[in-house]
TORGUMAR-331019 format. One line per field, with one value per residue: residue in one letter; x negated, y, z of N, C-alpha, C, O in turn. Coordinates in nm, 3 decimals, always signed. Example, Ala and Ser with C-alpha at 12.3 -4.5 7.8 and 13.67 -1.06 7.14 Angstrom:
BEGIN
residuo: (a; s)
n.px: (-1.319; -1.285)
n.py: (-0.569; -0.225)
n.pz: (+0.780; +0.708)
ca.px: (-1.230; -1.367)
ca.py: (-0.450; -0.106)
ca.pz: (+0.780; +0.714)
c.px: (-1.320; -1.290)
c.py: (-0.330; +0.003)
c.pz: (+0.780; +0.787)
o.px: (-1.424; -1.341)
o.py: (-0.332; +0.114)
o.pz: (+0.846; +0.804)
***
This chain:
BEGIN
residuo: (x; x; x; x; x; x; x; x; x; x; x; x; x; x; x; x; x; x; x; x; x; x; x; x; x; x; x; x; x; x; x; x; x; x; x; x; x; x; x; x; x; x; x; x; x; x; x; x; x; x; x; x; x; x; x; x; x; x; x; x; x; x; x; x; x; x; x; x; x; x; x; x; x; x; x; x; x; x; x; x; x; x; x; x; x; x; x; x; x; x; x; x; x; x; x; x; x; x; x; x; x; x; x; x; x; x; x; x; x; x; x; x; x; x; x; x; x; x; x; x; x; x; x; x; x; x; x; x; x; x; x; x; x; x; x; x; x; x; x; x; x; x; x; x; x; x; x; x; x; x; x; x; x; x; x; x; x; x; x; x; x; x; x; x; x; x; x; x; x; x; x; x; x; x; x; x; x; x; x; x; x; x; x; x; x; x; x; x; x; x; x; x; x; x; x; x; x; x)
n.px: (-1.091; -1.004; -1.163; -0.929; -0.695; -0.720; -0.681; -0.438; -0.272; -0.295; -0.189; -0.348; -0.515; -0.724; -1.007; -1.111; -1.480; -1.703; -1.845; -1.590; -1.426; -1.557; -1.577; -1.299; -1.257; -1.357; -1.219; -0.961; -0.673; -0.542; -0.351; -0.181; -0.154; -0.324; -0.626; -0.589; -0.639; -0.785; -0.993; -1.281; -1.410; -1.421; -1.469; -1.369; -1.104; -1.041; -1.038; -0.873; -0.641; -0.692; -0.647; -0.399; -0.068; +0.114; +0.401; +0.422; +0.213; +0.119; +0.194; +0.139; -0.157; -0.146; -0.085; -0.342; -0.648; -0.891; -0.966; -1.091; -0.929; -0.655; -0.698; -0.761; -0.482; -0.343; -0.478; -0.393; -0.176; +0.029; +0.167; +0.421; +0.658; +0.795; +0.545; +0.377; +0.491; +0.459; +0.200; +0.140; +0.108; -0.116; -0.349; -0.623; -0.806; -0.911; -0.760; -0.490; -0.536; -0.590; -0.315; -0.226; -0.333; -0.222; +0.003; +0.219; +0.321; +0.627; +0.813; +0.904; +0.730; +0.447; +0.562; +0.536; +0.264; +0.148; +0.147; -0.043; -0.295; -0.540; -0.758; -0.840; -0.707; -0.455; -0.613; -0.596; -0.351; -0.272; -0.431; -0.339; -0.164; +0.077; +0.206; +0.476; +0.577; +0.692; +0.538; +0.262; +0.262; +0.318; +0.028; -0.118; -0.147; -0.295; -0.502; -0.731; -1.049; -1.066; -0.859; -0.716; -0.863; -0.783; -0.526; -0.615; -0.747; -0.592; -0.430; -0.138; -0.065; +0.152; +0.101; +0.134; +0.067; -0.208; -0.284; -0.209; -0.420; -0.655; -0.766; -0.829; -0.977; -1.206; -1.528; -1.552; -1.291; -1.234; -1.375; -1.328; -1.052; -1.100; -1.221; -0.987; -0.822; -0.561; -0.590; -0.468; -0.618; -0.629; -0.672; -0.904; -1.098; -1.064; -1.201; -1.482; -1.521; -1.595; -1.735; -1.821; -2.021; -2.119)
n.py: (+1.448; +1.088; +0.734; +0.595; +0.803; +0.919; +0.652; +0.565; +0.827; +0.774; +0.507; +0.277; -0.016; -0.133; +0.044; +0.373; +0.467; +0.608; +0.821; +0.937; +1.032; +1.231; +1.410; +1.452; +1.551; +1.785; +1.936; +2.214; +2.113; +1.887; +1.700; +1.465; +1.528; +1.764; +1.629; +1.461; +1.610; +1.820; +1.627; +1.589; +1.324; +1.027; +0.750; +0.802; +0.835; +0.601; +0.407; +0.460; +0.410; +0.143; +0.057; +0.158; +0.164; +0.300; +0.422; +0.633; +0.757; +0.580; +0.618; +0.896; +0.830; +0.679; +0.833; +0.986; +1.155; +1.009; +0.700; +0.526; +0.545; +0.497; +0.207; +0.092; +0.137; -0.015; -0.313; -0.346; -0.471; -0.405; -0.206; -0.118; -0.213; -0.029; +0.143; +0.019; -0.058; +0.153; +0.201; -0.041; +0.060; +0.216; +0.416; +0.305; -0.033; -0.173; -0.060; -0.141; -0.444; -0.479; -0.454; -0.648; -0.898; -0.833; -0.982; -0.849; -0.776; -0.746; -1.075; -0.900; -0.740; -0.858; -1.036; -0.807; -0.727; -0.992; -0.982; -0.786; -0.577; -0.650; -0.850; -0.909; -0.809; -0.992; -1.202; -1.222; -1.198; -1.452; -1.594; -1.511; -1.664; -1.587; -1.590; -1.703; -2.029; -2.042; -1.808; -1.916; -2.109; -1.986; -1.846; -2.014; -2.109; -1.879; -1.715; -1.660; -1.762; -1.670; -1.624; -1.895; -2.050; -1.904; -1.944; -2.255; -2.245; -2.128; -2.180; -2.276; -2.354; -2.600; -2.907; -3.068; -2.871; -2.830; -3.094; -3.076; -2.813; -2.947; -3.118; -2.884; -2.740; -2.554; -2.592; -2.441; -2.412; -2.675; -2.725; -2.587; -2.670; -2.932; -2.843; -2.686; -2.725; -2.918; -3.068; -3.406; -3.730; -3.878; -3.711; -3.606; -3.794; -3.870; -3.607; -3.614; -3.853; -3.711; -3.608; -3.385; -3.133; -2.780)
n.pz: (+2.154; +2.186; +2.108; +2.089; +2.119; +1.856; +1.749; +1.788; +1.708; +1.413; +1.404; +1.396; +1.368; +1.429; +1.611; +1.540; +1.433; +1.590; +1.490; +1.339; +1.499; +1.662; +1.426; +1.387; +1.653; +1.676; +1.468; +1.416; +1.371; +1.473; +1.386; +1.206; +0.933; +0.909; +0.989; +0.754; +0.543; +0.615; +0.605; +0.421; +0.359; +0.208; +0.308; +0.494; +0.498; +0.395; +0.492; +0.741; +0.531; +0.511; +0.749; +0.880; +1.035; +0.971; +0.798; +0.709; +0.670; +0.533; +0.258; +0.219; +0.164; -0.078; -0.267; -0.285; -0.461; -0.432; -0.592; -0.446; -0.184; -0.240; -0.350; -0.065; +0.071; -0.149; -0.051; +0.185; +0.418; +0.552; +0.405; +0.269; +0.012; -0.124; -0.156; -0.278; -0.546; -0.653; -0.672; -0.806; -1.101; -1.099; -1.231; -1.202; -1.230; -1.037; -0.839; -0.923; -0.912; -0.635; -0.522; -0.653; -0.518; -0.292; +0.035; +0.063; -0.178; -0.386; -0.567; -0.773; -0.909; -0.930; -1.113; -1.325; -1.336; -1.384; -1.667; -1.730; -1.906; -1.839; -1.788; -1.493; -1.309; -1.347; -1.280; -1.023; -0.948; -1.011; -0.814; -0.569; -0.268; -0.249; -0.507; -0.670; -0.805; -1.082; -1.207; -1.161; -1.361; -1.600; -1.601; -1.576; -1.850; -1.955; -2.136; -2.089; -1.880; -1.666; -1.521; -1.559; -1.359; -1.132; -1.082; -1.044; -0.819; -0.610; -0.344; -0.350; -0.562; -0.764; -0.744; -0.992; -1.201; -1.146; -1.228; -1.510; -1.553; -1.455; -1.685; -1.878; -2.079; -2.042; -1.839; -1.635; -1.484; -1.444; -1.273; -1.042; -1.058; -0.872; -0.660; -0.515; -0.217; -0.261; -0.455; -0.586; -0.505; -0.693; -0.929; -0.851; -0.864; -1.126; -1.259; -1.145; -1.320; -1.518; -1.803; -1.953; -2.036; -1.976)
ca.px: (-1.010; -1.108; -1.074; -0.780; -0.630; -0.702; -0.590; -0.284; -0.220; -0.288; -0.117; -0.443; -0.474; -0.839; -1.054; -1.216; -1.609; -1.732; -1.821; -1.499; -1.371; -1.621; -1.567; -1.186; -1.244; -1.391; -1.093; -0.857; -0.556; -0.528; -0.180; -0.225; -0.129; -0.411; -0.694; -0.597; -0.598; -0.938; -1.125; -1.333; -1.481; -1.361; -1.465; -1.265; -0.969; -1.056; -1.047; -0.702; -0.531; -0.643; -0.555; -0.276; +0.082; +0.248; +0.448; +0.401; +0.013; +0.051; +0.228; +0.036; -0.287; -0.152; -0.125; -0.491; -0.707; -0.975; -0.906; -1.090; -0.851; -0.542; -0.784; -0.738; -0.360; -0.322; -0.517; -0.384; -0.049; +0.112; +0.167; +0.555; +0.712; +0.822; +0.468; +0.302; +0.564; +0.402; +0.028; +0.150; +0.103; -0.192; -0.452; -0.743; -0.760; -0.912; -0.617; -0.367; -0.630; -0.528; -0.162; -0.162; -0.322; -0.128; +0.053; +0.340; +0.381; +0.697; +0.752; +0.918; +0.575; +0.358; +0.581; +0.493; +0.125; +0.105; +0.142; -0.129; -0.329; -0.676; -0.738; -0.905; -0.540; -0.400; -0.648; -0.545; -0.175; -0.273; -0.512; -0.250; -0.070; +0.223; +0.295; +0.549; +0.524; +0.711; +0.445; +0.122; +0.283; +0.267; -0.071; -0.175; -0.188; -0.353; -0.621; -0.884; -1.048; -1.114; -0.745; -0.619; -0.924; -0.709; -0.427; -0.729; -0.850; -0.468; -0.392; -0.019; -0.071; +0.185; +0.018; +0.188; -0.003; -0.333; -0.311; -0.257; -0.536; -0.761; -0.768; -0.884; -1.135; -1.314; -1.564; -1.560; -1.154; -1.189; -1.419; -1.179; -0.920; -1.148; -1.249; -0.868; -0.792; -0.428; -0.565; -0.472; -0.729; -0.638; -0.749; -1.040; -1.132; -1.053; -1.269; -1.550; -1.614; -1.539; -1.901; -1.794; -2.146; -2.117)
ca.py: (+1.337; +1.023; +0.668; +0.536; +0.894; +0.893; +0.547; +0.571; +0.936; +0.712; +0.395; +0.214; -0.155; -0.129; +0.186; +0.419; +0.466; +0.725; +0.971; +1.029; +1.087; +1.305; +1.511; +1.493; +1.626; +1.965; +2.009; +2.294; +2.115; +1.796; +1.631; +1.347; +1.611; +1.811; +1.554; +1.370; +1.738; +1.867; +1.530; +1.549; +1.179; +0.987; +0.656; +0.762; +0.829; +0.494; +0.347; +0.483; +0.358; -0.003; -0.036; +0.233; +0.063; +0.380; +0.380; +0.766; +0.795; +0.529; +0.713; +0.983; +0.814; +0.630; +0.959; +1.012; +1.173; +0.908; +0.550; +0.409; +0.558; +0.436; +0.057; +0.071; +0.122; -0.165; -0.386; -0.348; -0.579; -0.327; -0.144; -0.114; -0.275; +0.020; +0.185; -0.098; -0.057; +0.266; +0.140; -0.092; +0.135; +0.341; +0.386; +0.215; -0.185; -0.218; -0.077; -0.283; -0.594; -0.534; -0.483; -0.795; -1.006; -0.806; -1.028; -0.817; -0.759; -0.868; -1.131; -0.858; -0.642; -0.965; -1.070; -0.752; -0.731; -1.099; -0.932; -0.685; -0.598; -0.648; -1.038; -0.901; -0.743; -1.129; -1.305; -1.186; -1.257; -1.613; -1.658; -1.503; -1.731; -1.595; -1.596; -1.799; -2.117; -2.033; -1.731; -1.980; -2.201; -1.946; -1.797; -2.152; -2.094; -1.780; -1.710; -1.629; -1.876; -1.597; -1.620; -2.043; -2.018; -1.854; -2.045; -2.347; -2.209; -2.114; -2.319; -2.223; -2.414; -2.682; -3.045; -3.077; -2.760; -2.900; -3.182; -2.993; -2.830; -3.100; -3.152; -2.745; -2.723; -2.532; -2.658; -2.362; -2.424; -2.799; -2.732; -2.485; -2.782; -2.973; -2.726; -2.703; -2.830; -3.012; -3.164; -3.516; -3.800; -3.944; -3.623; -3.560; -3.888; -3.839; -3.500; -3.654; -3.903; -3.634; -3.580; -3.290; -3.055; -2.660)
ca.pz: (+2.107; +2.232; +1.968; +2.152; +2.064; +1.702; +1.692; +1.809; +1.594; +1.299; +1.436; +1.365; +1.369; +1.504; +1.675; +1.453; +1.453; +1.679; +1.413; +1.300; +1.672; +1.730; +1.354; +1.418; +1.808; +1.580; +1.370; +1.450; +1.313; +1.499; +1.368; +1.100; +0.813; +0.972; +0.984; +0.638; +0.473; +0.610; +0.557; +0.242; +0.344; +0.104; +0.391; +0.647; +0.475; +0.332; +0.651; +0.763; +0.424; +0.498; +0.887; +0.947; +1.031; +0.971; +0.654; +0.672; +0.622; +0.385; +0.130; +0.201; +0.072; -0.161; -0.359; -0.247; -0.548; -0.449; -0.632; -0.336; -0.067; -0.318; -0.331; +0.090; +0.070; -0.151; +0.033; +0.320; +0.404; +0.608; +0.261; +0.227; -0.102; -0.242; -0.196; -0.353; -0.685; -0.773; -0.737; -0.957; -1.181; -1.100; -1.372; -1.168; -1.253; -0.857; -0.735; -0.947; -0.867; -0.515; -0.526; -0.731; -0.437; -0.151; +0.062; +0.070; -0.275; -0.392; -0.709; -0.915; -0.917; -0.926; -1.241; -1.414; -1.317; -1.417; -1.781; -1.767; -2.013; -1.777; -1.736; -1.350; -1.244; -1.404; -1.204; -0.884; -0.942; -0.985; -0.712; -0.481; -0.247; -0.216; -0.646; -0.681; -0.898; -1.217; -1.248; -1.186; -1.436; -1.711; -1.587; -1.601; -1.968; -2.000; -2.283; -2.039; -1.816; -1.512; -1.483; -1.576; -1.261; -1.025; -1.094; -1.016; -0.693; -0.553; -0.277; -0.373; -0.713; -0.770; -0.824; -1.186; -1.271; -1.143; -1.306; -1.615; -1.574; -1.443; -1.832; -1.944; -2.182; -1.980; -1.738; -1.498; -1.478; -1.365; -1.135; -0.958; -0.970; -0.803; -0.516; -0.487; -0.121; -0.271; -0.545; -0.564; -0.516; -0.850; -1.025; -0.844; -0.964; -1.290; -1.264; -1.090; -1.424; -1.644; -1.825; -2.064; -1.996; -1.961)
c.px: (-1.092; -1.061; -0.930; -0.679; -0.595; -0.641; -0.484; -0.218; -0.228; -0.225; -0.170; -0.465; -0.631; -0.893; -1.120; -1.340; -1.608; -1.783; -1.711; -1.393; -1.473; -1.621; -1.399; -1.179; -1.250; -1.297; -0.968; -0.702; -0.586; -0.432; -0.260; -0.226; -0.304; -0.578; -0.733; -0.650; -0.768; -1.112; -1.150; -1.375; -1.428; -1.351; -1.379; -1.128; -0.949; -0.983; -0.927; -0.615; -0.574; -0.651; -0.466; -0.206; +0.158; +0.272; +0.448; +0.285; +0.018; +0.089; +0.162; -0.073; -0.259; -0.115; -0.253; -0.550; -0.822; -0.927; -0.956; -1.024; -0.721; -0.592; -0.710; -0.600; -0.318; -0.381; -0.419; -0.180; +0.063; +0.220; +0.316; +0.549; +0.697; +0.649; +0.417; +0.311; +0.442; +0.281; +0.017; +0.083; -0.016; -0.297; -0.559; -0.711; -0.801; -0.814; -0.486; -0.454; -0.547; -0.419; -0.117; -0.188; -0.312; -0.035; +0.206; +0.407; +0.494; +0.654; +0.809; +0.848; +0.484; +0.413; +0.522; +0.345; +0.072; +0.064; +0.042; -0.233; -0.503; -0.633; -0.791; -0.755; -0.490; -0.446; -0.594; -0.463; -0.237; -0.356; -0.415; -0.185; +0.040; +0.267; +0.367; +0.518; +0.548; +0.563; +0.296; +0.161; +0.281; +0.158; -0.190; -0.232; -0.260; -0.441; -0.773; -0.859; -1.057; -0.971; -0.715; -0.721; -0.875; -0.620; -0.506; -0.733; -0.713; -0.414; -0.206; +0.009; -0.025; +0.066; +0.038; +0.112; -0.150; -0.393; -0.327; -0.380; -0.722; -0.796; -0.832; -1.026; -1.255; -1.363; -1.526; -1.443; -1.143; -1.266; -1.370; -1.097; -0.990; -1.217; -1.092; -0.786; -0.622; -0.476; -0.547; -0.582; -0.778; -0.713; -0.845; -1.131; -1.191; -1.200; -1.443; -1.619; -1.568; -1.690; -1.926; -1.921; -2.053; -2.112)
c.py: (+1.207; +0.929; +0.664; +0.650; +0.894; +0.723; +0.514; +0.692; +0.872; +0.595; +0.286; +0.056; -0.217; -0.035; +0.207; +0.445; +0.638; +0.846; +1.019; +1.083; +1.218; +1.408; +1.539; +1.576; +1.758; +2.017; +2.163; +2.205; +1.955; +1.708; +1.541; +1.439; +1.676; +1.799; +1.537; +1.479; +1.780; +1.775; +1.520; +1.420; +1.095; +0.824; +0.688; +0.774; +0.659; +0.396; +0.333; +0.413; +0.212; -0.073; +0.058; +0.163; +0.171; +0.401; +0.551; +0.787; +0.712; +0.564; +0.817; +0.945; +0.732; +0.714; +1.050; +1.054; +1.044; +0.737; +0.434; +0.412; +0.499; +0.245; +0.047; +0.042; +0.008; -0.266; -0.409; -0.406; -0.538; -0.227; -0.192; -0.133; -0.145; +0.161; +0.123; -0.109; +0.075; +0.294; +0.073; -0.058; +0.254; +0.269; +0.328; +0.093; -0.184; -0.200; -0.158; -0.423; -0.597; -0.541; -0.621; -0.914; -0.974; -0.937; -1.039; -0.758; -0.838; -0.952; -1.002; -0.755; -0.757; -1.007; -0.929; -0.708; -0.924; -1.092; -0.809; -0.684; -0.654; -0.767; -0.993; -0.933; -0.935; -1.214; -1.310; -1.217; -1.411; -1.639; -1.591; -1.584; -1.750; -1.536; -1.726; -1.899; -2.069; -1.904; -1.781; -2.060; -2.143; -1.907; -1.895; -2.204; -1.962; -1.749; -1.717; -1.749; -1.848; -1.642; -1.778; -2.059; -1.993; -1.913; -2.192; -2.379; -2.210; -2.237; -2.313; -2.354; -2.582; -2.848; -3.037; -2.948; -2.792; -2.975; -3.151; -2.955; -2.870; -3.100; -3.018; -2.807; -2.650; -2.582; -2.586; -2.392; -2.520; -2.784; -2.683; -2.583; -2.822; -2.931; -2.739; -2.779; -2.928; -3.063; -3.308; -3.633; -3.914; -3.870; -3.600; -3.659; -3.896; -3.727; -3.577; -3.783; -3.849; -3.562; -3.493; -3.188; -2.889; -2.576)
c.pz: (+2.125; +2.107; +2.019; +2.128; +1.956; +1.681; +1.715; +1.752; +1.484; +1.267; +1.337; +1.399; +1.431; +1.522; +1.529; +1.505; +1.545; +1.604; +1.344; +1.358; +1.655; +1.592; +1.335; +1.557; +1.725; +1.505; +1.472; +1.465; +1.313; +1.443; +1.222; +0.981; +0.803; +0.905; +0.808; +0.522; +0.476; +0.538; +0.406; +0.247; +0.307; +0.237; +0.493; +0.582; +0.412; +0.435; +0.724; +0.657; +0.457; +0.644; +0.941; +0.929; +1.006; +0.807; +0.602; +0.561; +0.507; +0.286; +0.089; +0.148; -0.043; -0.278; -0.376; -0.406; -0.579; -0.503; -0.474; -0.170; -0.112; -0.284; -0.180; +0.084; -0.004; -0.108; +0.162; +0.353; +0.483; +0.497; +0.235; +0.107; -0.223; -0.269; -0.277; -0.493; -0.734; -0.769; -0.800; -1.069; -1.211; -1.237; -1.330; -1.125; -1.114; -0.828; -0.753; -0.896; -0.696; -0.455; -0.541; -0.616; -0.280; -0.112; +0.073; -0.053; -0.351; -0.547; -0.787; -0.953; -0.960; -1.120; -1.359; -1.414; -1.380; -1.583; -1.799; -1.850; -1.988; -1.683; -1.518; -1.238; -1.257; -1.287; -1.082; -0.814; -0.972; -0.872; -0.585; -0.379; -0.253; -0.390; -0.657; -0.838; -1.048; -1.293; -1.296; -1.329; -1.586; -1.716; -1.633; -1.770; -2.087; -2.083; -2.149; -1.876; -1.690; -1.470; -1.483; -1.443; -1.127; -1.015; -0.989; -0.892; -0.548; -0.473; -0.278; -0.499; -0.722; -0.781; -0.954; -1.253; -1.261; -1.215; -1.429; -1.658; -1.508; -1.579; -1.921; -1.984; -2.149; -1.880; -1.560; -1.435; -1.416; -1.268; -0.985; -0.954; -0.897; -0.677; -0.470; -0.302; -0.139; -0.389; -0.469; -0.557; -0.675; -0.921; -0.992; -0.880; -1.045; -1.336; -1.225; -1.218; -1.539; -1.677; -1.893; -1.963; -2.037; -2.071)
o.px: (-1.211; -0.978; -0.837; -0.564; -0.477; -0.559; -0.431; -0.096; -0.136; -0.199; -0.111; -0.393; -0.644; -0.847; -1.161; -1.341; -1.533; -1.767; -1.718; -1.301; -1.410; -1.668; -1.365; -1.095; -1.150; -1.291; -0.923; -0.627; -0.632; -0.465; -0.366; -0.328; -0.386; -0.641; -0.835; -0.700; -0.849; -1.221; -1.085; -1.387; -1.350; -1.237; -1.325; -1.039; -0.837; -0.879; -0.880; -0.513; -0.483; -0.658; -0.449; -0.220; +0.279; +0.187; +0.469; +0.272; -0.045; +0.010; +0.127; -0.113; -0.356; -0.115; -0.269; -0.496; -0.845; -0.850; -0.906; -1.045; -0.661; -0.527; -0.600; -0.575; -0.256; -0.304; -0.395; -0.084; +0.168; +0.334; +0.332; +0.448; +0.641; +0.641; +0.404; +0.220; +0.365; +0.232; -0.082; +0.008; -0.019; -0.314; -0.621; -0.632; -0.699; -0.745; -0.410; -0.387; -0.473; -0.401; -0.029; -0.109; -0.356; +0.007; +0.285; +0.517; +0.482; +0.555; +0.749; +0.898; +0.436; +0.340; +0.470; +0.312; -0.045; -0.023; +0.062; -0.277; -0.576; -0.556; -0.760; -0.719; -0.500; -0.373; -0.544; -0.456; -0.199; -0.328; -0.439; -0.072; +0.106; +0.352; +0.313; +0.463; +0.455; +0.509; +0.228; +0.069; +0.253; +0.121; -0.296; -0.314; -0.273; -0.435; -0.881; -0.766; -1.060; -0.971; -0.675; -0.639; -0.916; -0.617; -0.459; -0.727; -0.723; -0.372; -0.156; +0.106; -0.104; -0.043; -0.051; +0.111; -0.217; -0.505; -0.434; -0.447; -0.838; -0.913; -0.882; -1.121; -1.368; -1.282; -1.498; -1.460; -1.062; -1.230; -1.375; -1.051; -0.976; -1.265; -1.076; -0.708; -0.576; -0.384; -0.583; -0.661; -0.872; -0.811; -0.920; -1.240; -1.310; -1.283; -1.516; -1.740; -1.517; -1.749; -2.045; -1.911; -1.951; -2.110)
o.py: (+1.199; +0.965; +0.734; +0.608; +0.878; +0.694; +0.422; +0.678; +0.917; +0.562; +0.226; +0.025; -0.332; +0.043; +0.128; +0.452; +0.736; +0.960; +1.128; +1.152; +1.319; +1.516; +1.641; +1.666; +1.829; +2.137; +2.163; +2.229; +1.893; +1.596; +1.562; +1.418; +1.645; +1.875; +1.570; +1.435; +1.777; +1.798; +1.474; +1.373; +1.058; +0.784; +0.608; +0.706; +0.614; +0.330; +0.227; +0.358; +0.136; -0.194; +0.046; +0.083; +0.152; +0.398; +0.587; +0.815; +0.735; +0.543; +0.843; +1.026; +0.711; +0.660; +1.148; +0.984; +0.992; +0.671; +0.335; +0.336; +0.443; +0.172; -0.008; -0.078; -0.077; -0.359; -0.519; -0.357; -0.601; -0.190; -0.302; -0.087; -0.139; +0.241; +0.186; -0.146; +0.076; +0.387; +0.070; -0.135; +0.343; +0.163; +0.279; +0.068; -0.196; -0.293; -0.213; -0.501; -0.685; -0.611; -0.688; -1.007; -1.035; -1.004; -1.132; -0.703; -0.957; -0.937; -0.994; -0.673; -0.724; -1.007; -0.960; -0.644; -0.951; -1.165; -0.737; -0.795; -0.691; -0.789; -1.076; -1.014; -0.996; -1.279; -1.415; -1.249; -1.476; -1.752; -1.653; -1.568; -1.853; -1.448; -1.837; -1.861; -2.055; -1.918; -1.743; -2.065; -2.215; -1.908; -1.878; -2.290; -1.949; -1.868; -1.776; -1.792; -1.933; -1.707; -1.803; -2.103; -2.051; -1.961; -2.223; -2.492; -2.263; -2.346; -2.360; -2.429; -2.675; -2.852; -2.995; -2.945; -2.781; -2.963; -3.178; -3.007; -2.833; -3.063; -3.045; -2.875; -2.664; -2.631; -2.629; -2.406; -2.515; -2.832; -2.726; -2.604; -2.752; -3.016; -2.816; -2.874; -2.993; -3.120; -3.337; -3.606; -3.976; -3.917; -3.561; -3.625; -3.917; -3.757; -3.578; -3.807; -3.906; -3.483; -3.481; -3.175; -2.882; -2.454)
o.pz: (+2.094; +2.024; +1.979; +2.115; +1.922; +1.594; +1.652; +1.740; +1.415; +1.151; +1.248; +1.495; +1.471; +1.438; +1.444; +1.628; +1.549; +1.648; +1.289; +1.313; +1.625; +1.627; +1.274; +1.565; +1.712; +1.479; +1.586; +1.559; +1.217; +1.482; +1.164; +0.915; +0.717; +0.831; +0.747; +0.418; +0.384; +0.486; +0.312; +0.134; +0.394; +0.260; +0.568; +0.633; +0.391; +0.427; +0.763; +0.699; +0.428; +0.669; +1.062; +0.836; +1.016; +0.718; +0.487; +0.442; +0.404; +0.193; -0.026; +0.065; -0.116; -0.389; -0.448; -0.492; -0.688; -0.433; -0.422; -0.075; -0.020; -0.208; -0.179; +0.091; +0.060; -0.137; +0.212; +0.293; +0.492; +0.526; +0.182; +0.053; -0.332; -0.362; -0.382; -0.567; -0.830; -0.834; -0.873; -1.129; -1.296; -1.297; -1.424; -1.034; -1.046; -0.785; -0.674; -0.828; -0.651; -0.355; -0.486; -0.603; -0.183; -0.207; +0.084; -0.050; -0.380; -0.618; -0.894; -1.030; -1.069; -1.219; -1.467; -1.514; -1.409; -1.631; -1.896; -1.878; -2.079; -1.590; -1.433; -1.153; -1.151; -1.213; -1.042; -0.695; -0.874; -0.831; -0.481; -0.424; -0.260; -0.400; -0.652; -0.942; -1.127; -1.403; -1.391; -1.410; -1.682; -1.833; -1.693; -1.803; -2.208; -2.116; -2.149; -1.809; -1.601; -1.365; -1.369; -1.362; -1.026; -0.902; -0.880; -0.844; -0.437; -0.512; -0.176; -0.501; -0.703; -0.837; -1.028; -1.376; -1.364; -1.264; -1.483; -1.748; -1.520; -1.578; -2.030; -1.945; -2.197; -1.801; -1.448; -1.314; -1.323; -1.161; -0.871; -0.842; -0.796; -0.601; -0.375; -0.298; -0.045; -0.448; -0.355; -0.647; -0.725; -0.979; -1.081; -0.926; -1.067; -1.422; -1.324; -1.218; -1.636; -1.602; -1.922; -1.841; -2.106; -2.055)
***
């Protein structure tokens, strides 16, 4: 099996490494079922869940025992909608963390990950691009500052929310507006003779 084999049985989005050509060539039981079944390597299956395009395999690992072959599948932006819903939900915060700042996650997953109980998962959904405003705009008032942060950093992040918090009580928070490539030049201003220490 040469790569260009395996990467087109996996409908791979770049070649795989030459040792796992050359420990798939050894298999009996070539077919994707095959492969995914025999491999105990927790990296290569890794590997497949975050550049396969096939919506097969990715279901298939996204029932993976390993959290960091589940991690790959949400990462990865090929990751059909309705797989994405029921990593939602998995019990490891990485893997909701990366659902939450999938590209292709929709908002009505994003809205209920925006409510999670692990500020990491929260942050994610605000530093997202593609969360839609009304979501930054409550995130924007979150208890924790990892998260009003992400909101901060989000080049997604209305002005009127910026400005907002341009004004956070925390320092780490304005400094994130001010990194911001849309803040306004008024607020960075503003920020810029803002002398409140650390």
């Amino acid at each position: 099996m040469t790569q260009r084999e395996l990467k087109k049985l996996f409908d791979l989005s770049i070649s795989p490494c030459l040792e796992a050509v050359e420990w798939a060539s050894k298999q009996e039981d070539q077919s994707v079922e095959g492969l995914l079944t025999a491999c105990q390597n927790h990296e290569w299956r890794g590997f497949v869940a975050r550049n396969s395009r096939s919506i097969v395999i990715l279901e298939r690992l996204a029932e993976d025992k390993d959290w960091e072959v589940r991690f790959g599948v949400a990462s990865n932006p090929n990751t059909p909608a309705a797989v994405l819903e029921g990593l939602s939900r998995d019990g490891d915060r990485e893997v909701r963390e990366r659902v939450a700042y999938n590209p292709n996650t929709p908002t009505v997953i994003l809205e209920v990950l925006a409510r999670d109980e692990d500020r990491w998962v929260r942050e994610q959904v605000a530093s997202n691009p593609k969360t839609p405003t009304v979501i930054l705009e409550e995130l924007a008032k979150d208890e924790s500052r990892w998260v009003r942060g992400g909101v901060a950093r989000n080049p997604s992040t209305p002005t009127v929310v910026l400005e907002g918090l341009a004004g956070d009580k925390d320092w780490w928070v304005r400094v994130a507006v001010s990194r911001n490539p849309n803040i306004p030049t008024v607020v960075l201003e503003r920020l810029a003779k803002d002398r409140r220490e650390p």
